[in-house]
PyMOL CGO cylinders between C-alpha atoms (Angstrom):
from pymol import cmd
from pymol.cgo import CYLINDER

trace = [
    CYLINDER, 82.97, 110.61, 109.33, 86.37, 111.48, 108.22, 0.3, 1, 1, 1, 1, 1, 1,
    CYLINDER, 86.37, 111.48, 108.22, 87.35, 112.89, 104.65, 0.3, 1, 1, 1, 1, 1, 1,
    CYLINDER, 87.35, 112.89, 104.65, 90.52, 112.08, 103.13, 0.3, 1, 1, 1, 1, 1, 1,
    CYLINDER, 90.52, 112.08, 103.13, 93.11, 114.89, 102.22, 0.3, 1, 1, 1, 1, 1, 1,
    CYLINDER, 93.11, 114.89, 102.22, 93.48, 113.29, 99.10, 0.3, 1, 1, 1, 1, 1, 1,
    CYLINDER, 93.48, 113.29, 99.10, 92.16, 115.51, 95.88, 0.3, 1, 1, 1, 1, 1, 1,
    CYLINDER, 92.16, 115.51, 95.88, 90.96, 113.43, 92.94, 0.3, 1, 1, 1, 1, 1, 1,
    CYLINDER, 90.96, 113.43, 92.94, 94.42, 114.25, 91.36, 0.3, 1, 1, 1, 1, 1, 1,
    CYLINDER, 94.42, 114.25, 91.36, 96.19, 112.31, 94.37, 0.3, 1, 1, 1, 1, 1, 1,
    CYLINDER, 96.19, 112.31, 94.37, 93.71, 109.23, 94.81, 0.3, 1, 1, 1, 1, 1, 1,
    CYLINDER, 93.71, 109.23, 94.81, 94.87, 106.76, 92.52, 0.3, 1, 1, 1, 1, 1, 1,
    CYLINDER, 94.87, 106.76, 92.52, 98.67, 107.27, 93.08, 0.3, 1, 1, 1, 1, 1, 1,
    CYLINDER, 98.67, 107.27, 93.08, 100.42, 104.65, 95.42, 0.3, 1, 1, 1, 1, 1, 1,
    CYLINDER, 100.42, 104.65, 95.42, 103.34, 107.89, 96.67, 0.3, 1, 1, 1, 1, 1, 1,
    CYLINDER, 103.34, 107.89, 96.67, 103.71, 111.65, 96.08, 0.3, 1, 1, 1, 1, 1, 1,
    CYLINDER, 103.71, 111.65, 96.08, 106.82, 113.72, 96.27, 0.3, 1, 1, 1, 1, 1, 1,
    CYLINDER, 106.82, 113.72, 96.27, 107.38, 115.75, 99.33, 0.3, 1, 1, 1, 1, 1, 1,
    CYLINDER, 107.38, 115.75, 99.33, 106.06, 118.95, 97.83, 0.3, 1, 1, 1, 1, 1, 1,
    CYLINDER, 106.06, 118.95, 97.83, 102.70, 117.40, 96.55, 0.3, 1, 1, 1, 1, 1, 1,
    CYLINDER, 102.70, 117.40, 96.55, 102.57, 115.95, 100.64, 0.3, 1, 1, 1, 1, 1, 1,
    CYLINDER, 102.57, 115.95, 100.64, 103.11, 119.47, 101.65, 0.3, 1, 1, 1, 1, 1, 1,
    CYLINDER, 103.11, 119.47, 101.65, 100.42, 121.00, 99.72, 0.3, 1, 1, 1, 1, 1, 1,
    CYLINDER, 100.42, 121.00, 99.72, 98.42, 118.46, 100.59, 0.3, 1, 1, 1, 1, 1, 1,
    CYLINDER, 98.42, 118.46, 100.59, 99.08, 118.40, 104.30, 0.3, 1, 1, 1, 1, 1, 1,
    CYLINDER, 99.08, 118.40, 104.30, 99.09, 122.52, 104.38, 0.3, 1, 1, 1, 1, 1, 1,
    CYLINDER, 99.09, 122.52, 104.38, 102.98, 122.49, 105.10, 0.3, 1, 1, 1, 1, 1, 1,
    CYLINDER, 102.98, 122.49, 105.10, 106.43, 123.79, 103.71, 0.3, 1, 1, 1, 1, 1, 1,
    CYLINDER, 106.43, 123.79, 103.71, 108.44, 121.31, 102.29, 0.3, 1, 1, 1, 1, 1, 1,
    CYLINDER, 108.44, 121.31, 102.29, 111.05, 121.61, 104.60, 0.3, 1, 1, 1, 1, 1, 1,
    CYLINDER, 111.05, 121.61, 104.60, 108.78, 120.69, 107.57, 0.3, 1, 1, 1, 1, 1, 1,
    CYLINDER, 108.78, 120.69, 107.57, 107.84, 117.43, 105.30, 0.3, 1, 1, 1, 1, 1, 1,
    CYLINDER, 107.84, 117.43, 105.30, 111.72, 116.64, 104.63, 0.3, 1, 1, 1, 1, 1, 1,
    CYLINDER, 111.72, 116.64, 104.63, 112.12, 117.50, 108.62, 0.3, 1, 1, 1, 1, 1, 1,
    CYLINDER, 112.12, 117.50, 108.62, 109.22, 114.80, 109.59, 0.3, 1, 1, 1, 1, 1, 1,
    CYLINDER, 109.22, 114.80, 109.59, 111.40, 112.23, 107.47, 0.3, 1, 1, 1, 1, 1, 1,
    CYLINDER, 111.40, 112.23, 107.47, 114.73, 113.01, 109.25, 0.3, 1, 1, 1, 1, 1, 1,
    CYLINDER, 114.73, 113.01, 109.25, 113.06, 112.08, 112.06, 0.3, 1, 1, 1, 1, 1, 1,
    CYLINDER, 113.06, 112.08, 112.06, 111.71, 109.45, 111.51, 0.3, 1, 1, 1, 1, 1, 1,
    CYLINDER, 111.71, 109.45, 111.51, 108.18, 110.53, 112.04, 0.3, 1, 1, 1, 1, 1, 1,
    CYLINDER, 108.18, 110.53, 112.04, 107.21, 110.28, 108.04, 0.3, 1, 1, 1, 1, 1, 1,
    CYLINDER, 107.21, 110.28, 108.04, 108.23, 106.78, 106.43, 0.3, 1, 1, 1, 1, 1, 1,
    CYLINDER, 108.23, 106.78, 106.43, 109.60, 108.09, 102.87, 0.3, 1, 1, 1, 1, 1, 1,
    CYLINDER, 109.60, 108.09, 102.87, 111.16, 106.03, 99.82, 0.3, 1, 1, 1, 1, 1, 1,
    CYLINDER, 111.16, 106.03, 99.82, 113.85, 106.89, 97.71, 0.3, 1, 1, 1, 1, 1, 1,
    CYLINDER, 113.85, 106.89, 97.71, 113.63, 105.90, 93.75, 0.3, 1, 1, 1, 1, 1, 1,
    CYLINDER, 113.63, 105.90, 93.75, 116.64, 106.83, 92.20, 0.3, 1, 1, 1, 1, 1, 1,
    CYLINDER, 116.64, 106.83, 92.20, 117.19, 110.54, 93.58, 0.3, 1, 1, 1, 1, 1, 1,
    CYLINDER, 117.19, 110.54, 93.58, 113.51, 111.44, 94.09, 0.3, 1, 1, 1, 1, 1, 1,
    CYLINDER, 113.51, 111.44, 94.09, 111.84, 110.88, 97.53, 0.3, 1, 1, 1, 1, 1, 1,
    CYLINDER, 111.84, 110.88, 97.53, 108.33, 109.34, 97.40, 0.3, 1, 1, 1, 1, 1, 1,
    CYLINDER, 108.33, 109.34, 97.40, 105.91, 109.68, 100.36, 0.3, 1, 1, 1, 1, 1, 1,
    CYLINDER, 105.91, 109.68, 100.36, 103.31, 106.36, 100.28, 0.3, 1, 1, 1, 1, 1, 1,
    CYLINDER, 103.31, 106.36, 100.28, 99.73, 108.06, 100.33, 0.3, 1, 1, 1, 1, 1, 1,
    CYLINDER, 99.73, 108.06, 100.33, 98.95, 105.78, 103.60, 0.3, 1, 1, 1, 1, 1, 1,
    CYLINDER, 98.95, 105.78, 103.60, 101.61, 108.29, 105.28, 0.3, 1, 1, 1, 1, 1, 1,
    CYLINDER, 101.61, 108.29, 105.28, 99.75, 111.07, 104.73, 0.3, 1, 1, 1, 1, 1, 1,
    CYLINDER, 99.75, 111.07, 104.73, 97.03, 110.03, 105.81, 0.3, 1, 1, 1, 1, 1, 1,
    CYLINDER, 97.03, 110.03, 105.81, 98.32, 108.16, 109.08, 0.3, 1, 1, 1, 1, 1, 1,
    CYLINDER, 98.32, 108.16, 109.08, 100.03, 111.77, 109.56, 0.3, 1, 1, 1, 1, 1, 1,
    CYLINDER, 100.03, 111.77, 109.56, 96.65, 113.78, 109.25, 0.3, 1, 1, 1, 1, 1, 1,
    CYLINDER, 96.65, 113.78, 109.25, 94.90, 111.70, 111.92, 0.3, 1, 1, 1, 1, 1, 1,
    CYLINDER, 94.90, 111.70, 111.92, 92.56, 109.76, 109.68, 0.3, 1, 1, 1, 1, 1, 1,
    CYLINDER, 92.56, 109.76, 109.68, 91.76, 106.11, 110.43, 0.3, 1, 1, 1, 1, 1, 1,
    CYLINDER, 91.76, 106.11, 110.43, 93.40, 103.34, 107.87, 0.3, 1, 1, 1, 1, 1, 1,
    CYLINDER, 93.40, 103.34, 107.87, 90.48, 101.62, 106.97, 0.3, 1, 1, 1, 1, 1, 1,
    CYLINDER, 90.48, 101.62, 106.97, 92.08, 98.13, 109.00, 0.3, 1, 1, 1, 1, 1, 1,
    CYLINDER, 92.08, 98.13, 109.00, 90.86, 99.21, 112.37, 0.3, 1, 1, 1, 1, 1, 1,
    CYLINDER, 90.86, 99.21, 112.37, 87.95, 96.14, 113.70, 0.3, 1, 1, 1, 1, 1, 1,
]
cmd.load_cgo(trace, "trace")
């Protein structure tokens, strides 16, 4: 069985800002911000702040979305 990265802090928010993802994840926040440049990390921008949708993080640590039959 998998376990989520999410923290209780994290698991009623819909996005997180790229340095909550990296402290969630275990990564610098450049390497998150790199991952978006890419195209490898689907990111939203609100105004000037970059949101990360939880979903991402998880698709990005491996764990499975809950859809799969």
């Amino acid at each position: 069985m998998f376990t989520s990265v999410l923290t209780d802090a994290y698991r009623d928010r819909y996005a997180v800002s790229p340095a909550e993802a990296a402290a969630m994840l275990g990564l610098c926040r450049t390497t998150i911000y790199n991952l978006i440049d890419r195209g490898d990390l689907s990111a939203h921008k609100i105004g000037r702040s970059t949101r990360i949708p939880i979903t991402e993080i998880e698709r990005l640590a491996g764990f499975p979305s809950g859809d799969a039959a």
